[in-house]
C-alpha positions, 0 to 999 in steps of 0.5 A: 181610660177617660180622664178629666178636662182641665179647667182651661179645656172645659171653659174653651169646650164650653165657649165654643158650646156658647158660639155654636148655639149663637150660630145655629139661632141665627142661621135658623131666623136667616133660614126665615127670612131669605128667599134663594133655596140654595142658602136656604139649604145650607143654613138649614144644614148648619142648624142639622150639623150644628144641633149634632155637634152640640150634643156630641159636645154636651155628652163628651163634656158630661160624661167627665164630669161624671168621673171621679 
């Protein structure tokens, strides 16, 4: 049984949507710009892991306000 966010839920859900996609634009302009592979990797991964947790977010936040 799904139930709906409260309203402080949703706001925190959707800060933390804000924050991430701050997250992942930074990490993919560093992954530009820096020269060792290894941090390269990693901000690489952040924006891999970071894009999946965005969706995952998005589909979980829809999927309540689609009840009624």
């Amino acid at each position: 049984m799904k139930t709906k966010l409260a309203l402080h839920e949703a706001l925190e859900a959707h800060e933390l949507l804000n924050f991430k996609n701050l997250s992942i634009t930074k990490s993919f302009m560093m992954s530009g710009l820096v020269q060792d592979e290894q941090l390269k990797t990693i901000l690489n991964q952040e924006v891999e892991f970071g894009t999946k947790f965005i969706h995952q977010l998005q589909n979980f936040l829809t999927d309540r306000s689609n009840e009624a």
